[in-house]
BALOBA-1460 file (C-alpha; in Angstrom, 3 decimals):
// residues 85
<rec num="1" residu="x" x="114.731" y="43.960" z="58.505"/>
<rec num="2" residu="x" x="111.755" y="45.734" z="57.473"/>
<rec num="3" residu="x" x="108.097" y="44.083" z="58.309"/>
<rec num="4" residu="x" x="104.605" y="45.225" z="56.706"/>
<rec num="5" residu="x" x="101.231" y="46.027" z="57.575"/>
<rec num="6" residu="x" x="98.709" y="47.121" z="55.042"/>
<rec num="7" residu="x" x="95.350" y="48.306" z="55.811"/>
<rec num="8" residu="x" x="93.293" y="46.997" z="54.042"/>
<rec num="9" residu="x" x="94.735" y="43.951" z="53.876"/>
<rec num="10" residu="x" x="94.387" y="43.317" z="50.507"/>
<rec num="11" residu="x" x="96.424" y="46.453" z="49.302"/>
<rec num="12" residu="x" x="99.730" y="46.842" z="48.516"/>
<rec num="13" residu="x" x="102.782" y="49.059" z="48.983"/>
<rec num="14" residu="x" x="106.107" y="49.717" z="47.055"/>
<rec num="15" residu="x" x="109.567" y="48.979" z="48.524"/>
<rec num="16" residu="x" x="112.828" y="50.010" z="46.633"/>
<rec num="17" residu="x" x="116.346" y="49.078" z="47.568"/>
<rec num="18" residu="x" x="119.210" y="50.435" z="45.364"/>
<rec num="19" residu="x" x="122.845" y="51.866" z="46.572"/>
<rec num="20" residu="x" x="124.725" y="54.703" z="45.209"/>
<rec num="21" residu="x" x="126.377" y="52.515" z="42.489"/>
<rec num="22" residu="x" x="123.337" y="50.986" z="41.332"/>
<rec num="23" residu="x" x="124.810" y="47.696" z="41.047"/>
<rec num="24" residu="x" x="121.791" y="47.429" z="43.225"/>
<rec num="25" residu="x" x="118.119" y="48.845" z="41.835"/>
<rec num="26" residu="x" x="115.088" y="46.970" z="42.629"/>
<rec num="27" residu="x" x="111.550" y="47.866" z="43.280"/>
<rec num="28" residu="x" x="109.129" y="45.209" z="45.335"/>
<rec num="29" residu="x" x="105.655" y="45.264" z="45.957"/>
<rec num="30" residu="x" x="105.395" y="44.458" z="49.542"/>
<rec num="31" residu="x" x="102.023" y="43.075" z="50.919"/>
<rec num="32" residu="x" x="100.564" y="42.878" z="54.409"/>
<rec num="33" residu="x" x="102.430" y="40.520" z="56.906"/>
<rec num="34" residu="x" x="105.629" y="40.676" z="54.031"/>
<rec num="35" residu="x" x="109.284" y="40.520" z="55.705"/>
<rec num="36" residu="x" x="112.449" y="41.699" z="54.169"/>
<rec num="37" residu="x" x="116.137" y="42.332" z="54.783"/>
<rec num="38" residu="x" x="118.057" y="45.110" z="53.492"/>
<rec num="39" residu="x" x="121.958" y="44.281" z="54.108"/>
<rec num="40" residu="x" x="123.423" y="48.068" z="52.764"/>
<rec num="41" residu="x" x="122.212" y="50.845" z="50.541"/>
<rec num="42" residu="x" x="118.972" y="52.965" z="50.579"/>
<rec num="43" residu="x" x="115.313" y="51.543" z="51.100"/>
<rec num="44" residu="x" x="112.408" y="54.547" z="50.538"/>
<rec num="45" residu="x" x="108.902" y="53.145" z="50.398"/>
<rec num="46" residu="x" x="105.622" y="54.319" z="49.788"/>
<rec num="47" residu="x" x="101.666" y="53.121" z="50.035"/>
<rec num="48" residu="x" x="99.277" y="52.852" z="47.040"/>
<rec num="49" residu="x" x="97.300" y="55.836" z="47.186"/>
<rec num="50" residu="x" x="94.098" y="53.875" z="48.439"/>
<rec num="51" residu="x" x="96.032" y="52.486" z="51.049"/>
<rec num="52" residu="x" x="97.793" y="53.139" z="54.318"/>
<rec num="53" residu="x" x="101.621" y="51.157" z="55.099"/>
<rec num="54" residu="x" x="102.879" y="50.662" z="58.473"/>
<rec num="55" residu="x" x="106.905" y="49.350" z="58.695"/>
<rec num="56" residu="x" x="108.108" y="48.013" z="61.807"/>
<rec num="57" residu="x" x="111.848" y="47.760" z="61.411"/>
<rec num="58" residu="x" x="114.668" y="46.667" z="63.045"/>
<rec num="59" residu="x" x="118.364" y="46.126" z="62.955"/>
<rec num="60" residu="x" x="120.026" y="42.493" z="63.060"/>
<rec num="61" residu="x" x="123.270" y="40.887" z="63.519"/>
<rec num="62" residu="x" x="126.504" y="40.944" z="65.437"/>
<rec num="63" residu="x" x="127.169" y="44.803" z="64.607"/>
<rec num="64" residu="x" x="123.965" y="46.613" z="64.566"/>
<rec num="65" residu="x" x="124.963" y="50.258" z="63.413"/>
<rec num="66" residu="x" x="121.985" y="52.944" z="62.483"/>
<rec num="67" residu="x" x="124.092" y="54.809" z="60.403"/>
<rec num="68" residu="x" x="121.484" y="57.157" z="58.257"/>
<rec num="69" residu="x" x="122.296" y="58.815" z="55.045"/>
<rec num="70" residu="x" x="120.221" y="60.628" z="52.909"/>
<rec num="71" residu="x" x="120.413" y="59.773" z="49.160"/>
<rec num="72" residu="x" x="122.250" y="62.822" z="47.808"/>
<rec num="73" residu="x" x="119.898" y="62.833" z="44.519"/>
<rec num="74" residu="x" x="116.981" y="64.028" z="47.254"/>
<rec num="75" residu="x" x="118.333" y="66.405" z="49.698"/>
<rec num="76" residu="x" x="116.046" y="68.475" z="48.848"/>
<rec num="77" residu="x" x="113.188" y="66.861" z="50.541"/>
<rec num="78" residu="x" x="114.391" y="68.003" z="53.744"/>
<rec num="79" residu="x" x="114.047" y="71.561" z="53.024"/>
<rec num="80" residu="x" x="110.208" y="70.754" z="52.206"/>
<rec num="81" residu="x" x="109.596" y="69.617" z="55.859"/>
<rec num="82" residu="x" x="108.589" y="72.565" z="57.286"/>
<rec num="83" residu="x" x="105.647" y="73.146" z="54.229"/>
<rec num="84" residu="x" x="104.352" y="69.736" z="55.433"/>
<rec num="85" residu="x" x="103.532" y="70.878" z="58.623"/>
């Protein structure tokens, strides 16, 4: 379950949720105060540039597993870490 902030409140972020398949591949603006559930696949999001996103999420359920996977398609990104910093 993901929740937003957006600040200011009137902007605006973008949420995508798509699995390896892509039987799943949809993009949603989220909002401030929006509240969604992701039940599988991968869930990347990003801010307008004007704007700052906050995402407080959470796991729900009986079985409540973190179980992390990068999406194959960008590995890469984790090799540009050290640049960022």
């Amino acid at each position: 379950i993901y929740h937003y902030r957006v600040n200011p409140v009137d902007g605006f972020g973008v949420q995508l949720f798509y699995n390896d398949e892509k039987t799943i591949d949809n993009a949603y603006t989220v909002r401030n105060g929006d509240t969604v559930m992701f039940p599988e696949g991968y869930h990347p999001a990003g801010a307008s540039p004007a704007d700052a996103l906050y995402i407080l999420w959470f796991l729900a359920g009986k079985k409540r597993y973190f179980l992390a996977k990068p999406d194959e398609q960008y590995k890469w990104v984790k090799n540009c870490e050290n640049l960022i910093k």
